[in-house]
C-alpha positions in Angstrom: 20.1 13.6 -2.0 17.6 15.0 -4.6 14.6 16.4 -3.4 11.8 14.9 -5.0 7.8 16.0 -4.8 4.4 14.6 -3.8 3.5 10.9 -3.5 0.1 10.2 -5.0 0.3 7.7 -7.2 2.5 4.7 -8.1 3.2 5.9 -11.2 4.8 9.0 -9.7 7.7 7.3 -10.0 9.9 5.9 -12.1 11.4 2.0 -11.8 14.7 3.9 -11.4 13.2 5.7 -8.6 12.0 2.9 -7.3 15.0 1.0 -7.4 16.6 3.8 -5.7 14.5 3.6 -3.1 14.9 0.2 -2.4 18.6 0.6 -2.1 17.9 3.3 0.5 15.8 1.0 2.4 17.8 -2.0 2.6 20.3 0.6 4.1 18.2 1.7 6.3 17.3 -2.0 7.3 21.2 -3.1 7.8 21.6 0.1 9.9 19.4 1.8 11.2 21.4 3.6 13.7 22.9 5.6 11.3 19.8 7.3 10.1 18.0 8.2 13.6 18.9 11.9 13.1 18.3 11.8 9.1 14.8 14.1 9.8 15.8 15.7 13.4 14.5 19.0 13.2 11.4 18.1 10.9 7.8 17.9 11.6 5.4 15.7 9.8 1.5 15.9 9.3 -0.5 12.4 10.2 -3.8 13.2 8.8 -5.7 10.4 8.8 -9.6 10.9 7.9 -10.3 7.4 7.7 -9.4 4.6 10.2 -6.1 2.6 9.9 -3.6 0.8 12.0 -1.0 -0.6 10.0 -0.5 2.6 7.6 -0.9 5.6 10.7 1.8 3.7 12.9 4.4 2.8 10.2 4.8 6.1 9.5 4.8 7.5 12.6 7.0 5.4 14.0 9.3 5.5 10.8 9.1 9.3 11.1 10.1 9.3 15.0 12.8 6.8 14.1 14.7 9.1 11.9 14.4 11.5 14.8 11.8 13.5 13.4 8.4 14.7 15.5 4.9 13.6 14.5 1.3 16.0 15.0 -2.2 15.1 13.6 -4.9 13.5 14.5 -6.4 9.9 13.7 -10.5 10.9 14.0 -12.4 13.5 11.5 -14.7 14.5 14.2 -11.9 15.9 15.9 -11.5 18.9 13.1 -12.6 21.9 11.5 -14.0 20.1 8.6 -16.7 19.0 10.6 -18.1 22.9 11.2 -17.6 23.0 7.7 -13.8 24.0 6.8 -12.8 22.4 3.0 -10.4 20.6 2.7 -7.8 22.9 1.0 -8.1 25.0 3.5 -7.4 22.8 6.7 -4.4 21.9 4.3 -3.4 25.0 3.3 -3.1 26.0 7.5 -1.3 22.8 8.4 1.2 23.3 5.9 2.4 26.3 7.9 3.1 24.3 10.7 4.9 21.5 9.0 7.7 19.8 6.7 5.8 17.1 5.2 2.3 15.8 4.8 0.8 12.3 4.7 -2.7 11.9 4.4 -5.6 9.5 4.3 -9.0 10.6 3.3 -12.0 8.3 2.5 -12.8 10.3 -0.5 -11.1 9.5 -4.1 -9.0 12.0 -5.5 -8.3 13.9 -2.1 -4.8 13.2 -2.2 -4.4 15.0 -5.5 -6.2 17.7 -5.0 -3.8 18.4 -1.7 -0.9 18.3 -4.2 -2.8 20.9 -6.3 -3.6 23.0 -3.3 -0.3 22.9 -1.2 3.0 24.8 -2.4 5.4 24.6 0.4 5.5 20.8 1.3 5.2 17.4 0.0 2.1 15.3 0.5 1.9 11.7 0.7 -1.2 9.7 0.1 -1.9 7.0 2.5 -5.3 5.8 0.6 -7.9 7.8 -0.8 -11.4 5.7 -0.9 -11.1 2.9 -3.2 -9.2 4.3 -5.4 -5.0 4.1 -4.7 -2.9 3.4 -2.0 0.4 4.0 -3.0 2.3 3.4 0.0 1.0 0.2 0.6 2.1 -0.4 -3.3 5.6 0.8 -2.5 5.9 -1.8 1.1 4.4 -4.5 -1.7 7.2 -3.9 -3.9 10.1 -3.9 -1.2 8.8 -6.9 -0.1 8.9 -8.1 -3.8 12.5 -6.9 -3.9 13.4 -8.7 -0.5 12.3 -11.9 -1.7 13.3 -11.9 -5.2 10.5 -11.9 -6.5 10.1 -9.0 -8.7 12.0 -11.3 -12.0 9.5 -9.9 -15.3 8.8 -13.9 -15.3 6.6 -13.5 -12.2 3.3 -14.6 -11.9 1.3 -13.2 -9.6 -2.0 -14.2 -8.2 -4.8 -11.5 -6.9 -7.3 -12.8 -4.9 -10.4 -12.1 -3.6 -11.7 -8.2 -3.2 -10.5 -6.9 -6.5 -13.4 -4.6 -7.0 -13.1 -2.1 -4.5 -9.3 -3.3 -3.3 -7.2 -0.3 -4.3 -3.9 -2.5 -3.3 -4.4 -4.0 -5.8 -5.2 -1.3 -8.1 -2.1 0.4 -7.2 -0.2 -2.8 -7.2 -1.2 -3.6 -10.9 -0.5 0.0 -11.9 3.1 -0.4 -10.2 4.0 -3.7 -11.9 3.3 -2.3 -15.1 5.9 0.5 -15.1 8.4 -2.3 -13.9 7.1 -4.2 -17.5 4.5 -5.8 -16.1 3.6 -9.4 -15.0 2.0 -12.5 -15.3 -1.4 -11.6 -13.5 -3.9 -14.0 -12.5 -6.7 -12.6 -11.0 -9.3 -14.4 -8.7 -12.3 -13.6 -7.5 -16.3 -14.1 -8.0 -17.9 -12.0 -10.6 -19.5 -9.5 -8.5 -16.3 -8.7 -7.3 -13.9 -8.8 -10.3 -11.4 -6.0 -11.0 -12.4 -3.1 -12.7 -12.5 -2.0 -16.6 -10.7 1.4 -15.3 -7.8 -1.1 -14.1 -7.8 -3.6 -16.7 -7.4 -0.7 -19.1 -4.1 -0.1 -17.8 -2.4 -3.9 -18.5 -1.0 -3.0 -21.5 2.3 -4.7 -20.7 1.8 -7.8 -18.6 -0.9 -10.9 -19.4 -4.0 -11.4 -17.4 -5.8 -14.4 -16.8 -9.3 -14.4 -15.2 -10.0 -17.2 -12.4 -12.9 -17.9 -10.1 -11.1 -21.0 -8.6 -8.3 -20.6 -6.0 -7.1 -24.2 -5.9 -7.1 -24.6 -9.6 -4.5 -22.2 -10.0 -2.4 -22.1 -6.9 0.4 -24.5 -8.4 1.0 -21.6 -11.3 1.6 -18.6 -8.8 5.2 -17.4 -7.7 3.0 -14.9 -5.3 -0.2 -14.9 -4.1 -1.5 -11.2 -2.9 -4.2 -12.5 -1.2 -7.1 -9.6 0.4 -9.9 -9.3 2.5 -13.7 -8.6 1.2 -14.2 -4.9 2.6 -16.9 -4.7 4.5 -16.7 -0.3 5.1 -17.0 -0.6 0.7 -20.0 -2.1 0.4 -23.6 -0.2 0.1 -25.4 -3.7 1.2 -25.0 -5.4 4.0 -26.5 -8.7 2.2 -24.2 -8.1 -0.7 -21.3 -7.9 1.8 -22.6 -11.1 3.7 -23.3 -13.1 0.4 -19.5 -12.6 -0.2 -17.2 -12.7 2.3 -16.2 -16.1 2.9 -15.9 -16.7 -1.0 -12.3 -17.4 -0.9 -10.2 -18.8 2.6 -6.7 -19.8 2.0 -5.9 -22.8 4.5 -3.8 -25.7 4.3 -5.3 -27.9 1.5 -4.7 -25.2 -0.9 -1.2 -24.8 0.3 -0.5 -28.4 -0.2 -1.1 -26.9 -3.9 1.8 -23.8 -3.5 5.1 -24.1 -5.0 7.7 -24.8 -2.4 8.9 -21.2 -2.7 5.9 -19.4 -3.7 5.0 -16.5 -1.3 1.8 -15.5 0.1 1.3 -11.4 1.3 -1.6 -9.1 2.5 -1.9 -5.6 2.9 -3.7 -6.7 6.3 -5.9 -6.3 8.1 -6.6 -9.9 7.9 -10.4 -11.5 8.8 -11.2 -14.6 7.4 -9.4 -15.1 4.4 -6.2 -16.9 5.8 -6.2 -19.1 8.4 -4.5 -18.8 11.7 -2.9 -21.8 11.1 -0.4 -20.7 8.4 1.2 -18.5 10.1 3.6 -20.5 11.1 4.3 -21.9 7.2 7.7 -19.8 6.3 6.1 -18.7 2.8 3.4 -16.3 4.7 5.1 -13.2 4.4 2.2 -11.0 5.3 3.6 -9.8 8.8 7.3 -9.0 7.6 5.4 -7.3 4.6 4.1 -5.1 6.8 7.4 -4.4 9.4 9.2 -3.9 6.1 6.7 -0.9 5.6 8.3 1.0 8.1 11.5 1.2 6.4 10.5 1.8 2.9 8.7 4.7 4.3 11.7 6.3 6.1 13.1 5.7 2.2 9.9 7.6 1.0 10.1 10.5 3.6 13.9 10.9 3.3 13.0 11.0 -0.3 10.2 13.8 -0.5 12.4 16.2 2.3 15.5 15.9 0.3 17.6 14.8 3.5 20.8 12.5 3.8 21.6 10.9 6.9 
């Protein structure tokens, strides 16, 4: 297997890559026995400045499973950036102690600047502010890929915080190198993506919505997201929008019979409880799936086979 490098953004890769990737993963997924010593031997780097649940664990636990061991910490008050350390230099340390690198910081941009810094190891971004998320971009796809639903006749509805949601940012950016898509996006005004991201659909067609229901009856997918509170500089901003959009069974009644409905989680509001048991909410194998396209990613980046 070829060694590859960082993972900042999604278009870092290739749809080749990608693919390739995939192909790993569903391996991974029919046997996963046969990879629990791929990364024995290895350490990896959890760096988390910024809280997460989903993103930390899946890695982790993807890393451990391919029998690999796992240091860093989950809390920036627990480091030397808080006497004052930059960050290229707390980087530049750990990568002495380390194979790999996966990272989430709340400012935009710290990702790259790790890959600019470090010379010895890959680094992974798990989110940087409101600007990408890459790894959540590359579970979205596998999920895609599981449920056939990555055809270049997709449409695919984006709902609710696409402002500030960099899933969706990264998810747009992602679907373009594959072609792109039929996007619809959907969402109040206020909260509407952003010229920075619309610049980049230069291959798939956009259509601007403010009405769930009117639309759900088009939609092969619906990527649905939560209105983020930790993003917002007002509190009454934030409470003036949060409950804009709520998927729950009248809308539904809408879907097609084998549309699919994902989130990068965590969930609030936005969905309710209720249609969890309605086999086209994918959101919670979306995210189990993440754990195996991430053993993928980080068999990848070290350049190991199993």
């Amino acid at each position: 297997m070829t060694r590859q490098s960082n993972f900042i953004r999604p278009s870092d890769w290739s749809t080749t890559e990608y693919e390739e990737a995939f192909r790993l993963a569903d391996l991974i997924l029919q046997k996963p026995e046969e990879f629990s010593h791929s990364c024995e031997g290895k350490v990896l780097a959890s760096l988390f400045f910024e809280p997460s649940t989903r993103t930390r664990l899946s890695f982790e636990a993807a890393f451990n499973r391919l029998g690999g061991r796992v240091i860093g910490f989950s809390d920036q008050g627990n480091t030397s950036t808080t006497k004052g350390e930059s960050l290229s230099d707390t980087l530049r340390i750990i990568e002495g102690y380390v194979d790999l690198i996966v990272m989430r910081h709340f400012l935009e941009g710290a990702a790259f600047l790790g890959s600019q810094v470090l010379t010895k190891v890959p680094i992974i971004n798990a989110g940087d502010g409101s600007h990408q998320h890459p790894t959540q971009t590359l579970t979205d796809l596998f999920t895609l890929h599981r449920y056939h639903k990555l055809d270049e006749d997709l449409t695919i509805g984006l709902c609710g915080d696409l402002k500030f949601g960099r899933t969706v940012h990264s998810l747009i950016e992602a679907l373009e190198i594959f072609g792109g898509r039929n996007y619809v996006c959907i969402s109040p005004k206020d909260l509407a993506l952003p010229d920075h991201v619309k610049s980049k659909i230069t291959k798939g067609k956009v259509t601007y919505v403010e009405d769930l229901s009117e639309v759900m009856g088009d939609l092969d997918v619906l990527y649905m997201t939560r209105v983020q509170k930790e993003r917002f500089v007002s509190k009454q901003e934030y409470e003036r929008l949060k409950d804009f959009y709520i998927l729950d069974q009248e809308k539904m009644q809408r879907a097609k019979k084998d549309m699919i409905v994902m989130h990068p989680l965590p969930r609030v509001m936005e969905i309710e409880k209720s249609l969890d048991r309605d086999p086209r909410t994918v959101y919670f194998e979306q995210a189990h799936l993440g754990m195996y396209i991430r053993m993928s990613l980080m068999m990848r980046l070290l350049g190991v086979d199993k």
